[in-house]
C-alpha positions in Angstrom: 0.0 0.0 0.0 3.0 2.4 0.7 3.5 2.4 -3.4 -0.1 3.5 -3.7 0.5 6.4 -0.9 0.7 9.5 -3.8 -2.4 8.5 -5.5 -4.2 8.1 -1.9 -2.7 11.3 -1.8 -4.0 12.4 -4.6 -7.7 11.8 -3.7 -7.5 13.6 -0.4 -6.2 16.9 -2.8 -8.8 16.5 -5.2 -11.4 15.8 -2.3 -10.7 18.6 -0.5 -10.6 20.7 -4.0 -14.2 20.0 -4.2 -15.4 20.4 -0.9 -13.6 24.3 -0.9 -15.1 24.7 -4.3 -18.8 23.9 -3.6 -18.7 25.6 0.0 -17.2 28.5 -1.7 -20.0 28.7 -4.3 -22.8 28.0 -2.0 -24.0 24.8 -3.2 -23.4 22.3 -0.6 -26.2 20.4 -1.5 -24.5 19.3 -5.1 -21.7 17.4 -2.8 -22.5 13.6 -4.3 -19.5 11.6 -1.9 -22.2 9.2 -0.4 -23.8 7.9 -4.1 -21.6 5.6 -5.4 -21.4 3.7 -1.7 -23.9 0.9 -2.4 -22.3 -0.1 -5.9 -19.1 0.8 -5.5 -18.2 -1.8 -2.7 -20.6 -4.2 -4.4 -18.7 -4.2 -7.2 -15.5 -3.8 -5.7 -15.7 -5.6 -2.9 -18.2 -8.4 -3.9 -19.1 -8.9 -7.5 -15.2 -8.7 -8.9 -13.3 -10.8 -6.1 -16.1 -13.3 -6.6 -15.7 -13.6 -10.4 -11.2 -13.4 -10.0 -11.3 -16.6 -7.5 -13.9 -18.2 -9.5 -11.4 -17.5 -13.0 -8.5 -18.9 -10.8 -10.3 -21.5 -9.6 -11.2 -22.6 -13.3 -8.1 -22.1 -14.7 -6.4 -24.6 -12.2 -8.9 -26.8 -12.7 -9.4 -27.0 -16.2 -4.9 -25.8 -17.0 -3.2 -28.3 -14.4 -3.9 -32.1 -13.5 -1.2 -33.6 -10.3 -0.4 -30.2 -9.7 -3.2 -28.7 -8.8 -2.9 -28.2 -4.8 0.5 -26.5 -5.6 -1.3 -24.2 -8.6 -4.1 -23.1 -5.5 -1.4 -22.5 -2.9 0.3 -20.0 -5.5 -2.6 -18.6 -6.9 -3.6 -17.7 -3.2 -0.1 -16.9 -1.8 0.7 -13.9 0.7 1.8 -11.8 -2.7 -1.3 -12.5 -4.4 -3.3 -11.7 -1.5 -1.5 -8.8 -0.9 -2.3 -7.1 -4.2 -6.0 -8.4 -4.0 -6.1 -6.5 -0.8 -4.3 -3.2 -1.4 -6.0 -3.0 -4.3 -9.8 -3.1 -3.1 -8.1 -0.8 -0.5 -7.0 2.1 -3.3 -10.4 0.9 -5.0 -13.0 2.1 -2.1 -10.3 5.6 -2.4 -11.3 6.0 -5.6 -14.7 5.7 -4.2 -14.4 9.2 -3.0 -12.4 10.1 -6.1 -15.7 9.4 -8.3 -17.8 11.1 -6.0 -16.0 14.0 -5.8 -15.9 14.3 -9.7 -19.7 13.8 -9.7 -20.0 16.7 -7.5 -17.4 19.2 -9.2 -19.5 18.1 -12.8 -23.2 18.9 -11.1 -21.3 22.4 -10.2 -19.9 23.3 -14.2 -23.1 25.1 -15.2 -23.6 27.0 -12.1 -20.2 28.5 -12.3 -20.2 29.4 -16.0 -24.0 30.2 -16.6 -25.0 27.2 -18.4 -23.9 25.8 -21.2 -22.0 27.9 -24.0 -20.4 25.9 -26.2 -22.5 23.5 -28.4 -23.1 25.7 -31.5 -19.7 26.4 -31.5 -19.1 22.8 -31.3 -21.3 21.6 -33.8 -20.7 24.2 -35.8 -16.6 22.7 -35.6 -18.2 19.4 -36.5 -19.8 19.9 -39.3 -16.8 22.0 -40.9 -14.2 19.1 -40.1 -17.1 16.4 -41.9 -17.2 18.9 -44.8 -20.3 20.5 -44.1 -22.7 17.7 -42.7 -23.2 16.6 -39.2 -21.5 13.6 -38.2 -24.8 11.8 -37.1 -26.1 12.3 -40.3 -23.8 10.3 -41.8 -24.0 7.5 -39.3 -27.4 7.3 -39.1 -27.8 7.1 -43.4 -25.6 3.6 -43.5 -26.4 2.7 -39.9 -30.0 4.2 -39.4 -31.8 0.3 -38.3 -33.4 -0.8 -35.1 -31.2 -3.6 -34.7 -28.0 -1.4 -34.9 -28.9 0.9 -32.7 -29.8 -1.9 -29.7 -26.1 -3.4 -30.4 -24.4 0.3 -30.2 -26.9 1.2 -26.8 -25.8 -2.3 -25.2 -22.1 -1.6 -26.0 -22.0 1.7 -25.1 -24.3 1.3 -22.1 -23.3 -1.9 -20.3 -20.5 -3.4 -22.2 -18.4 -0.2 -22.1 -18.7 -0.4 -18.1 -17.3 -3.8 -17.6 -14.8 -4.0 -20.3 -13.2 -0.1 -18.0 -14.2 -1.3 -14.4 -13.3 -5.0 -15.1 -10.2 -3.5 -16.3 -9.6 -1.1 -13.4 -9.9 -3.8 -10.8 -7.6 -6.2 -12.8 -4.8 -3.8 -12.4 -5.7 -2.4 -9.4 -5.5 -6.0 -7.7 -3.1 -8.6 -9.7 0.6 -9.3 -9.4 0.9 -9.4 -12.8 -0.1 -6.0 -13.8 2.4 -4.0 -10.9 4.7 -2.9 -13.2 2.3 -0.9 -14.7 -0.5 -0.5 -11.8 0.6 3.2 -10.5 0.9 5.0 -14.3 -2.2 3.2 -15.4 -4.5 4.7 -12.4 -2.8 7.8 -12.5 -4.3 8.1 -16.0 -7.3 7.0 -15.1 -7.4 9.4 -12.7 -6.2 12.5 -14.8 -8.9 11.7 -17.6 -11.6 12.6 -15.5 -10.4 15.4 -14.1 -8.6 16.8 -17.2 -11.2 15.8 -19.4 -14.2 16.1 -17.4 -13.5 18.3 -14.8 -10.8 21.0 -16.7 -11.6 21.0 -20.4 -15.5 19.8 -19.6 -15.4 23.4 -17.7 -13.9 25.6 -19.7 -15.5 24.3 -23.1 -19.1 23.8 -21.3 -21.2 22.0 -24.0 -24.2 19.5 -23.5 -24.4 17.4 -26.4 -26.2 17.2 -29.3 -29.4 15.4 -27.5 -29.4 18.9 -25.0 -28.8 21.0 -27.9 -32.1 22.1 -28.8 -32.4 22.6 -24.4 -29.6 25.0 -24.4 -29.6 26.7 -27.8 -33.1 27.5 -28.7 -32.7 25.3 -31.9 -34.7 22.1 -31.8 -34.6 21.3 -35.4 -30.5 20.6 -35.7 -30.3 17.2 -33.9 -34.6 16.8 -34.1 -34.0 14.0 -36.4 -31.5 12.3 -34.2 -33.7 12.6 -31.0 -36.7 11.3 -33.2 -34.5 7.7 -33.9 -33.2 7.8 -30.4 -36.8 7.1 -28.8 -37.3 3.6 -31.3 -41.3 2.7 -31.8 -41.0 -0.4 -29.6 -39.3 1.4 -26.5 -36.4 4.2 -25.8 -32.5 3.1 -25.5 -31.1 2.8 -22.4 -28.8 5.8 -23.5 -32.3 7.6 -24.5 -33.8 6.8 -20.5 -30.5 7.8 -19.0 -30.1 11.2 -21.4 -33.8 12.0 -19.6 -33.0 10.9 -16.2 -29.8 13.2 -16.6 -31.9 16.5 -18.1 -34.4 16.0 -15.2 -31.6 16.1 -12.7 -30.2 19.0 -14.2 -33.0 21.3 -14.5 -34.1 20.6 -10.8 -30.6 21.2 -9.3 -30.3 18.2 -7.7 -27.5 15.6 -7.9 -27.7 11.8 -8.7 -25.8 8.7 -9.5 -23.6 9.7 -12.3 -25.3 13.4 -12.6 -24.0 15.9 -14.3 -24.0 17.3 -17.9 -21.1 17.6 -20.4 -19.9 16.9 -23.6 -16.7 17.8 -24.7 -14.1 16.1 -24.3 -15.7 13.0 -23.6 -14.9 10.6 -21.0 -16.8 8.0 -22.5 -13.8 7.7 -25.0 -11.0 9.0 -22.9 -11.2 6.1 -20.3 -11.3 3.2 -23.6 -8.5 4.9 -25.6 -6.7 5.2 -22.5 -7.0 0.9 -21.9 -6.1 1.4 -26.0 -2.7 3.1 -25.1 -1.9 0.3 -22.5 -3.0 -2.7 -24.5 -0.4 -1.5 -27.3 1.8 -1.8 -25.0 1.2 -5.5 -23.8 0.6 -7.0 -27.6 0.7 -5.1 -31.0 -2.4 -7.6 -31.6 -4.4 -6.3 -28.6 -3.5 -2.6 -28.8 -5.5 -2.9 -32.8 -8.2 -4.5 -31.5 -8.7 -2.1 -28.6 -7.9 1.3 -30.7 -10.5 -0.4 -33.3 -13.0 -0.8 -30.3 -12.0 2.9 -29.7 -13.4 3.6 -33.1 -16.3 2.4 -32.4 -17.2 3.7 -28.9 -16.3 7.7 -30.3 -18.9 6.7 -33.3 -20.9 5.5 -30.8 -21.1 8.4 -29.0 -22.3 10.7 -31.7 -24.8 8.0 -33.3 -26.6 8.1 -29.4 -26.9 12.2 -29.7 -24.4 11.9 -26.3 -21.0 13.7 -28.0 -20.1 15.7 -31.0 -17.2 13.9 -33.0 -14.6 16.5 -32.4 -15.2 15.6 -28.3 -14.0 12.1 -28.7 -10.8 13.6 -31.2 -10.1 16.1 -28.1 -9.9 13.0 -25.9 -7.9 10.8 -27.6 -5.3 13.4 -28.1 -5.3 14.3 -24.7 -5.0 10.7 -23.2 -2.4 10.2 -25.7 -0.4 12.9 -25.0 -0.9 12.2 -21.3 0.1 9.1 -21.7 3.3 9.4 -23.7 4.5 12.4 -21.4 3.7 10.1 -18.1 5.5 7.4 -19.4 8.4 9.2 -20.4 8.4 10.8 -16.9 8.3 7.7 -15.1 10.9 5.6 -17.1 13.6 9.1 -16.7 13.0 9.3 -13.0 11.7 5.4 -12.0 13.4 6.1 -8.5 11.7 9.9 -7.2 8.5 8.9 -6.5 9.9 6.0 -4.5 12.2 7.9 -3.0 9.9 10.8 -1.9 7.3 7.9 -0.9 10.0 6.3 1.7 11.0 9.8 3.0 6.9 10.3 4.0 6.8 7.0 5.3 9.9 7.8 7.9 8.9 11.1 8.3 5.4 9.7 9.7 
C-alpha cells in the first residue's frame, strides 16, 4: 500500500478541492460523496473478487492435472493476496475520487451560466465532416433498429465492464504492478482533465441537450426522433432524460452531471487502447478499433459531437506518452519521496 500512498494522496487533494469549491460557491447540497457507496463496494468488494477466485479457480482446474494443490497454494499466496487486498483498498479511495468528480461536474453550469459551447461545437463538427453533421452520416448507413440496440448495449453496459473489469484487474493482480501506479494515474487525470478541466472551460451538453440549451430544436430533431425507437427508448435515450431531469431541478444523482466535450466515454477506452499496445501489438488494434467504435458511438446516441471524442484521444495520448516518459527518466523519485513520507510519519 506504501507504493499507492501519492495516489491516496491524490484523492484527499482533489477531495478537498471539491469540498472548498462547492462551499465557496454555495452549493453544498450538489456534494454527491455518499452515491456511489452501495455499488461501488458491491462491485468492488463483492461482485469482482467473486468472479477473480472463481477465474483462478477454473483455470487450475481446467490448466493443471497432479499439480493442482501447488497451482491453488500460489494462486492464493501472501503476494497475491497482498495485491488483491491493497488494491480493493485504493479501490474504495477512488470511491471518493468518483464522487467528488460527480459533485465538481453537477457544479460546471452553475459557475459558467450554463452551457456555451455547443453551436460552437457543432458548428466545428460539421466543418471538419465537410459541411454535414456527423450523425447524419452514421445514421444514413447505420439508421436500423437492430444497430442501434447493439451500439446502446455496447456503449451502455458493455463499455462499463470492459473499464471497471479493467480497473480492478490492475488495481488488484501481481501481474499488472509494473504498470498499476501510471495506469490509475491516468485513469485518474482523464476525468479530471477531461471532465473536470476542459469539460469546464468548453461547457457543451451534447447534441441530444442541444435544442435545451440553444433554442434550436430542429438541428439534432431527427436524431432525438430515432433515439426514442417505436418499440421502447435506448437505455442511452432513459438515462439522457433521467440526466436532463436532474439538471434542470438542481439536484444531484448517481452519475449526474452534464457535459460533452471532451468525452470521457472515450478518454477512459483509448486510454486501456494506449496500454494494451503496449502488452501486444495484436491487442493494442483491436482495442484502438474498439475505440473507433465507442467515439462513433457516442455521436450516433446524440451523447457527443465527433470533435469531443478527437479532443480526448489526443489528450489521453499525450498524457500518456509524457507520463511514461516521466516515469521511465526518474523510476526512482517517486519512491524515493514515498519512503522519505513513510519515515517522516
Amino acid at each position: 500500500m506504501t507504493a499507492d500512498l501519492w495516489l491516496y494522496l491524490a484523492v484527499a487533494v482533489y477531495f478537498v478541492i471539491g469540498v472548498v469549491l462547492l462551499i465557496a460557491d454555495g452549493h453544498a447540497e450538489m456534494m454527491s460523496f455518499g452515491l456511489y457507496f452501495d455499488q461501488w463496494t458491491y462491485l468492488f468488494l463483492f461482485l469482482m473478487p467473486l468472479m477473480a477466485i472463481i477465474f483462478d479457480y477454473a483455470w487450475i482446474f481446467f490448466r493443471f492435472d497432479d499439480r493442482r494443490s501447488l497451482a491453488v497454494r500460489r494462486a492464493f499466496s501472501p503476494q497475491r493476496l497482498a495485491h488483491l487486498f491493497s488494491g480493493m483498498a485504493l479501490l474504495m479511495a477512488l470511491m471518493i475520487f468518483q464522487g467528488t468528480f460527480t459533485s465538481i461536474k453537477n457544479l460546471l453550469p452553475i459557475i459558467r451560466g450554463g452551457f456555451l459551447y455547443d453551436q460552437w461545437l457543432a458548428n466545428l463538427d460539421a466543418l471538419l465532416s465537410f459541411g454535414r453533421d456527423p450523425w447524419k452520416l452514421l445514421l444514413s448507413i447505420a439508421g436500423h433498429d437492430a444497430i442501434i440496440k447493439i451500439v446502446d448495449w455496447n456503449y451502455s453496459v458493455l463499455w462499463f465492464v470492459v473499464c471497471f473489469g479493467t480497473l480492478f484487474y490492475v488495481a488488484t493482480s501481481p501481474r499488472a504492478a509494473s504498470m498499476r501506479v501510471r495506469y490509475i494515474s491516468m485513469f485518474m487525470l482523464v476525468w479530471v482533465v477531461c471532465g473536470n478541466i476542459l469539460a469546464g472551460i468548453f461547457i457543451s451538453a451534447g447534441p441530444v441537450f442541444y435544442g435545451a440549451v440553444t433554442g434550436d430544436e430542429w438541428r439534432f430533431a431527427e436524431l432525438a426522433t430515432f433515439l426514442a425507437l417505436p418499440d421502447g427508448p435506448t437505455a442511452a435515450n432513459l438515462f439522457q432524460s433521467y440526466l436532463w431531469s436532474l439538471h434542470a431541478h438542481s439536484t444531484s444523482g448517481f452519475g449526474s452531471g452534464i457535459s460533452a466535450f471532451p468525452s470521457v466515454h472515450v478518454g477512459l477506452i483509448a486510454l486501456n487502447a494506449f496500454f494494451a499496445a503496449e502488452v501486444s501489438r495484436r491487442l493494442g488494434i483491436i482495442a484502438f478499433c474498439y475505440t473507433a467504435f465507442v467515439m462513433a458511438s457516442s455521436v450516433y446516441l446524440g451523447w457527443h459531437y465527433a470533435v469531443d471524442g478527437y479532443a480526448s484521444l489526443l489528450v489521453v495520448g499525450v498524457g500518456h506518452f509524457a507520463l511514461r516518459s516521466l516515469l521511465d527518466r526518474k523510476p526512482g523519485l517517486v519512491a524515493t519521496a514515498l519512503h522519505g513520507a513513510v519515515a517522516t510519519a
